[in-house]
N, C-alpha and C positions, 0 to 999 in steps of 0.2 A: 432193669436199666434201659429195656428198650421204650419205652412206654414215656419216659422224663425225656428221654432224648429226642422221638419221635415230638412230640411235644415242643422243646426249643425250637426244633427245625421250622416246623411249623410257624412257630410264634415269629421268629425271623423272617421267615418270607412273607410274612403279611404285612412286617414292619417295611419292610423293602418294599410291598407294591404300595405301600400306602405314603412313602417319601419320593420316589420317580414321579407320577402325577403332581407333587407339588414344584417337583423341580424345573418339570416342562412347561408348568406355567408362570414363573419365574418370568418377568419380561425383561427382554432385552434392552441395554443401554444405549438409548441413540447415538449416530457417529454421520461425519459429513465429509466427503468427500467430492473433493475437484479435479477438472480436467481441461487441460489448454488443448485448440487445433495445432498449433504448434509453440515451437519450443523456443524460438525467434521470431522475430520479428523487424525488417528492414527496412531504413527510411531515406530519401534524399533530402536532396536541397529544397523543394517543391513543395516538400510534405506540409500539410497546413492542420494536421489533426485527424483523429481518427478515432471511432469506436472500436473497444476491445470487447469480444464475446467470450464470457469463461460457463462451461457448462457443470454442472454439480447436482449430485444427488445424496438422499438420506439414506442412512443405513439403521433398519428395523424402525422406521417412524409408524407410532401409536396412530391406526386410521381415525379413530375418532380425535383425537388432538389436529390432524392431517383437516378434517373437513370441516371443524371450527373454525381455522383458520391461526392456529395459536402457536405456528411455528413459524420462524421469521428469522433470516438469514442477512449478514450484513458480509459483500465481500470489499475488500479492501487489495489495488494495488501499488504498493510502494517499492519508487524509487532507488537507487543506490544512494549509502549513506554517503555524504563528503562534507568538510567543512564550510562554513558559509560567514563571509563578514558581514555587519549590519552597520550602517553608519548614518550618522543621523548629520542634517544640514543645516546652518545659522548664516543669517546675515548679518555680515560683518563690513559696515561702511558702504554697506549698497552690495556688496558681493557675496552669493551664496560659497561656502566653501565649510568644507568639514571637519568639525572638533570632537564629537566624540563615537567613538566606534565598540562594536562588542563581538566578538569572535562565537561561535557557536562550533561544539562537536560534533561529528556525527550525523547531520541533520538528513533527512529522505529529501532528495532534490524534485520530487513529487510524489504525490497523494492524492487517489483517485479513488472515492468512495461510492459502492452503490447499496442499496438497501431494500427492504420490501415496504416499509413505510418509516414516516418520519423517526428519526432517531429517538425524539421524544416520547415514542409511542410504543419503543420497544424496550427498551428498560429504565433503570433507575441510574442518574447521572453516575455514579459511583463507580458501577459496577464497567461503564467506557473507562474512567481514570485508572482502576485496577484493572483493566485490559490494555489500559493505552489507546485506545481507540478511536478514533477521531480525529482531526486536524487538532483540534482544541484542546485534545488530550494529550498530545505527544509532546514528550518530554523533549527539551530544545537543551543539549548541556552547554553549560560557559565554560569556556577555555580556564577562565581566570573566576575560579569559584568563591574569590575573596571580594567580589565588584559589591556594590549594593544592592539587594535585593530590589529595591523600587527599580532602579535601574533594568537591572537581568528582566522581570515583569515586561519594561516599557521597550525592550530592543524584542525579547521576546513576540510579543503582541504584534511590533512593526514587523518582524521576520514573518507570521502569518497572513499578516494583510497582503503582504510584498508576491507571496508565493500563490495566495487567492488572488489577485489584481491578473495575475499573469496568467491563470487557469491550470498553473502545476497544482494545484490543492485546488479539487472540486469535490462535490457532492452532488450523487444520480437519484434522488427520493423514486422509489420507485421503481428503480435501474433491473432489479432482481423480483424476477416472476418464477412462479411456481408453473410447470408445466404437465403435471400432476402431482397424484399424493407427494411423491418422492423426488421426484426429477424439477429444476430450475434452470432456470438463466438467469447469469449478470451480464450485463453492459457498464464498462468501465470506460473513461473518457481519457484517449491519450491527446495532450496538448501539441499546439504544433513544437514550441520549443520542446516537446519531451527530451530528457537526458539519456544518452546511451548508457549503456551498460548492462548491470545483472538486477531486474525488477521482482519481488518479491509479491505472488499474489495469495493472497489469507484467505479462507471465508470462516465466519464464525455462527454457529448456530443456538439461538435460541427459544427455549420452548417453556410460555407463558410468562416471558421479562425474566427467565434464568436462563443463564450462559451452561451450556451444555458441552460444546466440543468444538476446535480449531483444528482446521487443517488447511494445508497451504503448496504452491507446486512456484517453477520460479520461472522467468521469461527473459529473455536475453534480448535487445535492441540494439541494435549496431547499424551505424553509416552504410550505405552501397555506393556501388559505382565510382565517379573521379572523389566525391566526400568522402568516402572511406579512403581512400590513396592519401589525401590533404589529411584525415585526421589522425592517421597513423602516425606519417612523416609529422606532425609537428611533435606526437607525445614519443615515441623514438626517438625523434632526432632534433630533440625542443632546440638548440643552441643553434648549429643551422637554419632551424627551419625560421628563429627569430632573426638571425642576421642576413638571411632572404628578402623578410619580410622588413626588415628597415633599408635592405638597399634596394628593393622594390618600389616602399615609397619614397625617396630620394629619386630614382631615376622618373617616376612618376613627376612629379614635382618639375624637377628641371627640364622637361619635357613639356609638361605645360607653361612654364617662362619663356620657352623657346617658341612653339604654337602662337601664343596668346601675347606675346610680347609687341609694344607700338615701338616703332622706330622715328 
Protein backbone atom coordinates (compact mmCIF):
# COMPACT_ATOMS: atom_id res chain seq x y z
CA UNK A 1 0.00 0.00 0.00
CA UNK A 2 2.87 2.05 0.48
CA UNK A 3 3.95 2.23 -3.11
CA UNK A 4 0.02 3.48 -4.59
CA UNK A 5 0.06 5.88 -1.89
CA UNK A 6 3.55 7.26 -2.26
CA UNK A 7 2.50 7.50 -5.84
CA UNK A 8 -0.84 9.73 -5.38
CA UNK A 9 1.24 12.02 -3.20
CA UNK A 10 3.38 12.55 -5.69
CA UNK A 11 0.83 12.89 -8.48
CA UNK A 12 -0.78 15.54 -6.35
CA UNK A 13 1.94 17.70 -5.78
CA UNK A 14 2.94 18.10 -9.30
CA UNK A 15 -0.91 18.85 -9.99
CA UNK A 16 -0.45 21.69 -7.30
CA UNK A 17 2.89 23.16 -8.82
CA UNK A 18 1.60 22.89 -12.05
CA UNK A 19 -1.97 24.97 -11.20
CA UNK A 20 -0.02 27.99 -8.77
CA UNK A 21 2.03 29.23 -11.91
CA UNK A 22 -1.07 29.51 -13.90
CA UNK A 23 -2.73 31.28 -11.25
CA UNK A 24 -0.06 33.84 -10.77
CA UNK A 25 -0.22 34.59 -14.10
CA UNK A 26 -3.74 35.27 -14.17
CA UNK A 27 -3.92 39.12 -14.89
CA UNK A 28 -5.35 41.33 -12.83
CA UNK A 29 -8.62 43.41 -13.28
CA UNK A 30 -8.13 46.99 -13.87
CA UNK A 31 -9.69 49.49 -11.13
CA UNK A 32 -9.41 53.41 -11.08
CA UNK A 33 -9.25 55.34 -8.32
CA UNK A 34 -9.56 59.23 -7.32
CA UNK A 35 -8.53 61.81 -5.05
CA UNK A 36 -9.56 65.50 -4.12
CA UNK A 37 -6.96 68.09 -2.17
CA UNK A 38 -9.78 68.72 -0.39
CA UNK A 39 -13.05 67.90 0.67
CA UNK A 40 -14.57 71.66 0.27
CA UNK A 41 -14.38 74.05 -1.39
CA UNK A 42 -15.30 77.95 -0.52
CA UNK A 43 -16.53 80.71 -2.59
CA UNK A 44 -17.64 84.57 -2.20
CA UNK A 45 -19.34 87.07 -3.83
CA UNK A 46 -16.25 87.94 -6.12
CA UNK A 47 -15.85 84.46 -7.23
CA UNK A 48 -15.75 84.58 -11.05
CA UNK A 49 -14.75 80.69 -11.81
CA UNK A 50 -12.21 78.50 -11.12
CA UNK A 51 -10.32 75.31 -12.29
CA UNK A 52 -10.87 72.10 -10.30
CA UNK A 53 -7.59 69.70 -10.03
CA UNK A 54 -8.84 66.04 -9.20
CA UNK A 55 -5.75 63.63 -9.12
CA UNK A 56 -6.32 59.65 -9.97
CA UNK A 57 -4.62 56.58 -10.61
CA UNK A 58 -4.87 52.93 -12.27
CA UNK A 59 -4.86 50.02 -10.47
CA UNK A 60 -2.93 46.94 -12.09
CA UNK A 61 -2.74 48.81 -15.65
CA UNK A 62 -1.49 46.29 -18.51
CA UNK A 63 2.03 48.38 -19.50
CA UNK A 64 1.78 47.50 -22.75
CA UNK A 65 -1.92 48.86 -23.25
CA UNK A 66 -0.35 51.92 -20.80
CA UNK A 67 2.27 52.85 -23.64
CA UNK A 68 -0.06 52.39 -26.71
CA UNK A 69 -1.81 54.81 -25.40
CA UNK A 70 -5.24 52.69 -25.23
CA UNK A 71 -6.32 53.72 -21.93
CA UNK A 72 -8.62 56.79 -21.68
CA UNK A 73 -10.37 58.20 -18.68
CA UNK A 74 -13.28 60.51 -18.82
CA UNK A 75 -13.85 62.38 -15.16
CA UNK A 76 -17.17 63.96 -14.74
CA UNK A 77 -18.16 66.63 -11.88
CA UNK A 78 -21.71 66.92 -11.04
CA UNK A 79 -23.67 69.22 -9.40
CA UNK A 80 -26.42 68.71 -6.72
CA UNK A 81 -29.67 67.36 -8.14
CA UNK A 82 -32.76 69.96 -7.73
CA UNK A 83 -35.76 70.74 -9.66
CA UNK A 84 -35.70 73.07 -12.60
CA UNK A 85 -38.56 74.85 -14.63
CA UNK A 86 -38.21 75.43 -18.33
CA UNK A 87 -40.51 77.84 -19.86
CA UNK A 88 -40.73 78.86 -23.13
CA UNK A 89 -41.62 82.65 -24.49
CA UNK A 90 -44.33 83.95 -27.19
CA UNK A 91 -45.26 87.17 -28.41
CA UNK A 92 -48.37 88.02 -27.64
CA UNK A 93 -49.65 91.59 -29.20
CA UNK A 94 -46.12 92.93 -29.19
CA UNK A 95 -45.37 91.57 -25.70
CA UNK A 96 -43.14 88.70 -24.80
CA UNK A 97 -44.82 86.64 -21.83
CA UNK A 98 -45.05 83.07 -20.95
CA UNK A 99 -47.41 80.07 -22.06
CA UNK A 100 -46.04 77.04 -21.80
CA UNK A 101 -43.63 75.53 -19.17
CA UNK A 102 -42.13 72.00 -18.20
CA UNK A 103 -41.05 71.08 -14.89
CA UNK A 104 -37.93 68.84 -14.76
CA UNK A 105 -36.83 66.32 -11.74
CA UNK A 106 -33.82 65.84 -10.30
CA UNK A 107 -31.84 67.62 -12.62
CA UNK A 108 -27.53 68.30 -11.78
CA UNK A 109 -27.51 72.08 -11.53
CA UNK A 110 -24.09 71.57 -13.26
CA UNK A 111 -21.87 69.35 -15.29
CA UNK A 112 -18.43 69.73 -15.75
CA UNK A 113 -16.76 67.25 -18.15
CA UNK A 114 -12.96 66.51 -18.79
CA UNK A 115 -11.62 63.77 -20.87
CA UNK A 116 -8.32 62.51 -22.41
CA UNK A 117 -9.56 62.99 -25.93
CA UNK A 118 -12.59 63.80 -27.92
CA UNK A 119 -15.67 61.77 -26.63
CA UNK A 120 -16.07 60.64 -30.05
CA UNK A 121 -12.84 59.00 -30.03
CA UNK A 122 -13.36 57.02 -27.04
CA UNK A 123 -16.06 54.90 -27.42
CA UNK A 124 -19.33 53.97 -29.13
CA UNK A 125 -22.38 56.47 -28.53
CA UNK A 126 -24.19 53.72 -26.72
CA UNK A 127 -22.19 52.71 -24.41
CA UNK A 128 -22.37 57.22 -22.79
CA UNK A 129 -26.30 56.59 -23.00
CA UNK A 130 -25.96 53.28 -20.95
CA UNK A 131 -23.59 55.14 -18.75
CA UNK A 132 -25.54 58.23 -18.67
CA UNK A 133 -22.68 60.06 -19.47
CA UNK A 134 -22.47 63.29 -21.01
CA UNK A 135 -24.52 66.36 -20.81
CA UNK A 136 -26.31 64.77 -23.89
CA UNK A 137 -26.90 61.72 -22.17
CA UNK A 138 -28.44 62.66 -18.93
CA UNK A 139 -31.63 61.79 -18.48
CA UNK A 140 -33.76 65.15 -17.77
CA UNK A 141 -37.20 63.43 -15.92
CA UNK A 142 -40.71 65.30 -16.27
CA UNK A 143 -42.51 66.00 -13.44
CA UNK A 144 -45.73 65.29 -15.50
CA UNK A 145 -44.79 61.99 -17.46
CA UNK A 146 -48.15 62.22 -19.22
CA UNK A 147 -46.93 65.86 -21.38
CA UNK A 148 -46.03 64.87 -25.15
CA UNK A 149 -43.28 63.43 -26.03
CA UNK A 150 -42.23 66.07 -28.95
CA UNK A 151 -42.84 68.44 -26.16
CA UNK A 152 -40.53 66.66 -23.04
CA UNK A 153 -37.67 66.47 -26.34
CA UNK A 154 -38.11 70.31 -27.24
CA UNK A 155 -38.12 71.76 -23.30
CA UNK A 156 -35.61 69.10 -22.75
CA UNK A 157 -32.98 70.25 -25.43
CA UNK A 158 -33.77 74.05 -24.34
CA UNK A 159 -32.84 72.89 -20.52
CA UNK A 160 -29.41 71.83 -22.08
CA UNK A 161 -28.69 74.86 -24.22
CA UNK A 162 -29.87 77.08 -21.20
CA UNK A 163 -27.31 75.22 -18.78
CA UNK A 164 -24.23 75.33 -21.77
CA UNK A 165 -25.09 79.20 -22.43
CA UNK A 166 -24.35 79.77 -18.78
CA UNK A 167 -21.04 77.48 -18.52
CA UNK A 168 -22.92 75.12 -15.77
CA UNK A 169 -22.45 72.18 -18.51
CA UNK A 170 -18.95 72.44 -20.12
CA UNK A 171 -16.74 70.19 -21.59
CA UNK A 172 -12.48 70.05 -21.09
CA UNK A 173 -11.26 67.82 -24.38
CA UNK A 174 -8.29 67.07 -23.26
CA UNK A 175 -8.70 68.26 -19.46
CA UNK A 176 -7.31 64.68 -18.29
CA UNK A 177 -3.58 63.78 -18.86
CA UNK A 178 -1.80 60.85 -18.03
CA UNK A 179 1.20 61.65 -15.84
CA UNK A 180 2.54 58.28 -16.26
CA UNK A 181 1.75 54.73 -16.92
CA UNK A 182 -0.75 54.97 -14.06
CA UNK A 183 -0.98 58.18 -12.45
CA UNK A 184 -3.43 61.32 -14.19
CA UNK A 185 -4.81 64.63 -13.79
CA UNK A 186 -8.24 66.05 -14.50
CA UNK A 187 -8.94 69.74 -14.67
CA UNK A 188 -12.59 70.30 -14.16
CA UNK A 189 -14.15 73.89 -14.87
CA UNK A 190 -16.13 75.38 -11.77
CA UNK A 191 -18.41 78.22 -13.37
CA UNK A 192 -18.69 81.47 -11.65
CA UNK A 193 -22.35 80.86 -10.89
CA UNK A 194 -21.51 77.24 -9.57
CA UNK A 195 -24.24 76.04 -7.24
CA UNK A 196 -23.53 75.21 -3.53
CA UNK A 197 -23.93 72.21 -2.08
CA UNK A 198 -22.77 68.39 -2.15
CA UNK A 199 -20.80 67.92 -5.83
CA UNK A 200 -20.51 64.41 -6.98
CA UNK A 201 -17.03 63.74 -8.89
CA UNK A 202 -16.90 60.21 -11.23
CA UNK A 203 -14.11 59.13 -13.15
CA UNK A 204 -14.72 56.31 -15.52
CA UNK A 205 -12.01 54.23 -17.16
CA UNK A 206 -11.64 52.82 -20.34
CA UNK A 207 -9.50 50.55 -22.03
CA UNK A 208 -9.64 50.09 -25.96
CA UNK A 209 -13.58 51.95 -26.17
CA UNK A 210 -14.58 49.41 -23.32
CA UNK A 211 -15.92 50.79 -20.16
CA UNK A 212 -13.96 48.98 -17.38
CA UNK A 213 -14.61 50.53 -13.87
CA UNK A 214 -16.19 53.80 -12.05
CA UNK A 215 -15.22 55.36 -9.14
CA UNK A 216 -16.08 58.35 -7.64
CA UNK A 217 -15.27 60.82 -4.15
CA UNK A 218 -17.76 63.84 -3.50
CA UNK A 219 -16.95 67.67 -2.78
CA UNK A 220 -18.78 70.08 -0.78
CA UNK A 221 -18.97 74.00 -1.92
CA UNK A 222 -20.39 76.37 0.31
CA UNK A 223 -20.77 80.30 0.59
CA UNK A 224 -17.93 82.17 3.04
CA UNK A 225 -17.83 85.00 4.87
CA UNK A 226 -21.09 87.91 5.04
CA UNK A 227 -22.68 85.33 1.78
CA UNK A 228 -22.62 82.47 3.87
CA UNK A 229 -24.46 84.60 6.87
CA UNK A 230 -27.12 86.00 3.85
CA UNK A 231 -27.45 82.51 2.50
CA UNK A 232 -28.15 80.66 5.60
CA UNK A 233 -30.67 83.38 6.96
CA UNK A 234 -32.78 83.22 4.04
CA UNK A 235 -33.02 79.14 3.60
CA UNK A 236 -33.59 79.19 7.79
CA UNK A 237 -35.44 81.79 8.16
CA UNK A 238 -37.05 81.99 4.23
CA UNK A 239 -40.40 84.00 5.61
CA UNK A 240 -38.38 86.68 7.56
CA UNK A 241 -35.73 86.96 5.46
CA UNK A 242 -38.49 87.51 2.42
CA UNK A 243 -40.33 90.21 4.41
CA UNK A 244 -36.83 91.94 4.99
CA UNK A 245 -36.37 91.93 1.71
CA UNK A 246 -39.79 93.48 0.56
CA UNK A 247 -39.72 96.05 3.31
CA UNK A 248 -36.12 96.84 2.18
CA UNK A 249 -37.15 97.45 -1.14
CA UNK A 250 -40.21 99.71 -0.09
CA UNK A 251 -37.90 101.86 2.17
CA UNK A 252 -35.45 101.76 -0.69
CA UNK A 253 -37.94 103.21 -3.10
CA UNK A 254 -39.47 105.87 -0.98
CA UNK A 255 -36.22 106.96 -0.13
CA UNK A 256 -35.40 107.55 -3.63
CA UNK A 257 -38.94 109.76 -4.15
CA UNK A 258 -37.63 111.64 -1.26
CA UNK A 259 -33.78 112.21 -2.66
CA UNK A 260 -34.80 112.58 -6.37
CA UNK A 261 -37.96 114.23 -5.92
CA UNK A 262 -38.74 118.08 -7.92
CA UNK A 263 -40.55 120.39 -5.81
Amino acid sequence: MTGPKAFATVLLLSLLAATVPAKAQTPLTEGIQIGLSTDNVSITAGFSGADLTIFGSLENPDPLVARQGRYDVIVVLEGPPRPVVVRRKDRVLGVWVNLESETFENVPMSYSVATTRPLQDITEPNSYRQLSLGASNLYMQPADAGDSPATIVEFTAALRDRKSATGLYSENVGGVQFLSQNLFRATVRLAPNVPVGTHKARAFLFKSGLFIKESSAQLEIRKSGFEQSIFRVAHDYSFFYGVFAVSLAMLTGWLGRVVFRKD
